[in-house]
Steps between C-alpha positions, in 0.01 A plus 500: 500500500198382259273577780638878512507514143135435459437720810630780292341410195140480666575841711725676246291879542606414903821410480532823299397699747709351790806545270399846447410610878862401574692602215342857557562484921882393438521837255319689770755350722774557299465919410341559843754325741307583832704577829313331759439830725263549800304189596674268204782568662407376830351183343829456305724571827275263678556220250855544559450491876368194437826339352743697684384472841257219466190749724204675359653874506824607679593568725194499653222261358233667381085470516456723319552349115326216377758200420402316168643789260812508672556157502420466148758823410745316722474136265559761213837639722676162569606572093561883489380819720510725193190726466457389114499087604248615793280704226520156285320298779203747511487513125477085517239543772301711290558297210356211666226681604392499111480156472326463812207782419485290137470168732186652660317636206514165330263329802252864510458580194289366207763590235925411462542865356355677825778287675711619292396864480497515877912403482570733260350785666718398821759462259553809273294748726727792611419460865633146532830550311615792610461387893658169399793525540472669898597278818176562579260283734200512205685251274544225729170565648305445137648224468388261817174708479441345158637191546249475825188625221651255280413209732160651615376507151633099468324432844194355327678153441484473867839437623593576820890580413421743277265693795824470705668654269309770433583565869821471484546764233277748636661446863836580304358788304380618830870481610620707212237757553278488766196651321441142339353446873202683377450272199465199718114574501454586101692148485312320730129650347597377123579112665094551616377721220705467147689167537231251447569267770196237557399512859524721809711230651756478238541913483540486855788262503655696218453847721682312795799364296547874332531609842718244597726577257521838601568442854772273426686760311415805670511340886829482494585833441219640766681271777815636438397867499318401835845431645638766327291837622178350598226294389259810425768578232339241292684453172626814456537810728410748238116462448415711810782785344249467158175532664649815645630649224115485351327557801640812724436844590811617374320699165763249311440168319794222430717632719561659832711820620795544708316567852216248438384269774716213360838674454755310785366196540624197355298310197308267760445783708369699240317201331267472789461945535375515177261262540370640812504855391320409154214361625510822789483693152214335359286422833548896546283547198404226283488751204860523485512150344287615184744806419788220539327223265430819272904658448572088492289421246660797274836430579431103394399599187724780388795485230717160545845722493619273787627248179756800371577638750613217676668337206724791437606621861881515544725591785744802540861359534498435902171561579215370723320229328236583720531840541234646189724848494779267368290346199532603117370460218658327185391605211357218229389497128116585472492592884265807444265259192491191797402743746248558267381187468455417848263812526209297275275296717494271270385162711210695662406622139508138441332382816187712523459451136516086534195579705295564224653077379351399901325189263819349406603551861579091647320464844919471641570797322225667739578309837953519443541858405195713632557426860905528466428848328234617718796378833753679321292816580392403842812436651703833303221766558320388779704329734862570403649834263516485112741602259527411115746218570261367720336384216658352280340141659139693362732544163536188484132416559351759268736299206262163536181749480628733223576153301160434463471850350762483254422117362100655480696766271641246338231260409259802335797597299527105376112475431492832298798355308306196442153684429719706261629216307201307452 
C-alpha cells in the first residue's frame, strides 16, 4: 500500500489521466450501449461457441477468424453474455492501453510530461473513446502490440526473456489480427537499429528468441488450420479474399459483386482464388497496382467515422445481426458536435508539425515508430485494401509523434512565461 501510495504521489498528472480515459469510456459506454452487429457479432457468437460447444465456430469450425479475440470475449462470457458487460471488456482493454502507451514514453522520451502527453492524447482524443467501447479486434490488438514495444524498448538490459516475450506478444497480436504479421520486420529492424544492443552476436540471439516466441504462439494455430482446410490456409483463410478485394478487375474496391469469380466457393476455396486472380490482375498490367495504392492511400486517411458509427449501431427487433439492411441508428447527446470532432485531423496536424521538433526526436523514437508507420501503409495500400478503421493502429502511432509536438508547444509557452517574469 505505501509503495502505491508513493507511486501516485510521484505520477499524480498520470494517474489523472488513466482515471480520466476510463471514467470518460464507461460514460461513452454507458449513453451509447452498442449492439454488437455485423462482424462483433460473429466475434461475440464465436466466444460463446467457445463455452457452449467447446469448438472454434459451430457448427462447423471455422478458418476463417483469428482466435485470440474470441477467446478473450469468451473469459469475459463465463460471467454474463450481455452486450453492455462485453462493451466493459473493450473499454478495460483500451484503458490499459493508456497505461501501456505512458509505459513506453517514459523509456523514449527525454521528458515525464511527453509520457504523459502521449496518454492523454490516447486518452481524451475523440477517436479512441468513442470506438472504445466496440467488440472490436483493434482493442485487444493495441494492447499485445504495445506490450511487445514495451519490451523492445527494455531490450537494451540484455535479457533474453524479455526478447521472448516480445515474441510472444506479437505472435498473439498476430493472432488477434493478422496484420501484426507485417510488423514482425519494423520489430525486428529497431532490435538492430534503435535498441542499443552491444554486439552483432547479442542482436542476433535477441532476433532468434523474438521469433521463437512467435512461433510458439502462432504454430499452433497454423497446424491446426492445416488439418482443418489445408496447410496453404495459413493462419487464416481470409488474406487471399483481402488481396482480392484491392486487387481485381471488377471496377470495385473492398468488396466484390454478386457474379464475381469468388461467389460459390467455400472460404478456403475462395482464399486461394483470390490470391491467384490478384496477382493475374496485377501481372496483367503492373500499373493497376499504383491506381490501387492511390484510392488506398485516400481511403486510410479519410474521416475516422468508423468510432460513431460503430458505437451507436442498434438492431431492429428480430433482425439480422449481420444483415446491414437490419441496422439502426440510436440517436445520442452531441451525436452531430462528435461527428464533428472526428472530422479534424488533428494527430496529423500534430504529426507533420512535430517534424519541425525532429531535434528532440530520441534515436528509438526514429527506429520504433517510423518503420511501424511506414508498414502500416505498405501492407493497407499496397498489398492488402484500406479503409479508415484500418488505421486506427497508424492512430495510435501518430499519438507518440504528435506528443513531441504538443510538449514542444508546451515548453515555449513555459520559457515565455519565465522570460516574462524575469
Amino acid at each position: 500500500m505505501e509503495r502505491l501510495k508513493r507511486y501516485v504521489a510521484e505520477n499524480k498528472a498520470f494517474v489523472v489521466v488513466l482515471l480520466g480515459a476510463f471514467i470518460v469510456r464507461a460514460t461513452w459506454l454507458l449513453i451509447a450501449q452498442p449492439t454488437p452487429v455485423s462482424d462483433w457479432h460473429a466475434y461475440r457468437q464465436l466466444a460463446a461457441d467457445l463455452i457452449d460447444h467447446r469448438q472454434f465456430g459451430y457448427p462447423e469450425r471455422t478458418s476463417f477468424y483469428l482466435p485470440a479475440h474470441p477467446f478473450h470475449l469468451a473469459l469475459w462470457t463465463l460471467f454474463s453474455r450481455s452486450a453492455l458487460w462485453l462493451g466493459f471488456s473493450s473499454v478495460v482493454l483500451s484503458t490499459v492501453s493508456v497505461a501501456l502507451i505512458h509505459a513506453i514514453g517514459i523509456r523514449i522520451y527525454a521528458s515525464r510530461r511527453t509520457a504523459v502527453i502521449a496518454a492523454a492524447l490516447f486518452a481524451f482524443l475523440p477517436l479512441f473513446v468513442l470506438f472504445s467501447p466496440v467488440l472490436a479486434t483493434e482493442h485487444l490488438f493495441i494492447v499485445f502490440m504495445l506490450s511487445a514495444m514495451l519490451g523492445l524498448v527494455h531490450l537494451d538490459v540484455g535479457r533474453g526473456v524479455i526478447a521472448t516475450l516480445v515474441g510472444v506478444f506479437a505472435g498473439l497480436a498476430i493472432l488477434t489480427r493478422g496484420e501484426a504479421v507485417f510488423y514482425v520486420p519494423a520489430l525486428v529492424l529497431f532490435v538492430w537499429l534503435g535498441s542499443g544492443i552491444q554486439g552483432a552476436r547479442k542482436r542476433l540471439r535477441m532476433t532468434l528468441l523474438i521469433g521463437l516466441g512467435i512461433v510458439i504462439i502462432t504454430g499452433p494455430w497454423y497446424v491446426r488450420n492445416s488439418f482443418l482446410a489445408s496447410p496453404d490456409t495459413g493462419l487464416s483463410a481470409g488474406a487471399g479474399i483481402n488481396f482480392y478485394f484491392a486487387h481485381n478487375d471488377s471496377g470495385l474496391y473492398g468488396w466484390y459483386p454478386e457474379g464475381s469469380p469468388l461467389d460459390g466457393h467455400n472460404t478456403e476455396e475462395a482464399n486461394r482464388l483470390g490470391w491467384e486472380l490478384g496477382f493475374d490482375y496485377l501481372r496483367e498490367d503492373p500499373a493497376h497496382l499504383l491506381r490501387d495504392v492511390g484510392y488506398g492511400t485516400v481511403e486510410l486517411l479519410k474521416m475516422p467515422e468508423y468510432a460513431l458509427l460503430w458505437s451507436t449501431r442498434g438492431l431492429e427487433s428480430g433482425g439480422d445481426a449481420l444483415d446491414p439492411g437490419s441496422f439502426t441508428e440510436k440517436d445520442v447527446p452531441f451525436g452531430r458536435l462528435l461527428e464533428a470532432a472526428l472530422a479534424v485531423p488533428f494527430l496529423l496536424v500534430l504529426a507533420s508539425a512535430a517534424l519541425l521538433a525532429y531535434r528532440t526526436w530520441s534515436h528509438q523514437t526514429v527506429w520504433l515508430f517510423l518503420p511501424l508507420i511506414a508498414s502500416t501503409w505498405i501492407l493497407r495500400t499496397v498489398i492488402y485494401w484500406a479503409k479508415p478503421r484500418y488505421g486506427y493502429f497508424l492512430s495510435v502511432m501518430l499519438v507518440f509523434i504528435a506528443a513531441i509536438a504538443v510538449a514542444a508547444i508546451v515548453e515555449t509557452n513555459r520559457r515565455a512565461v519565465v522570460s516574462e517574469s524575469v
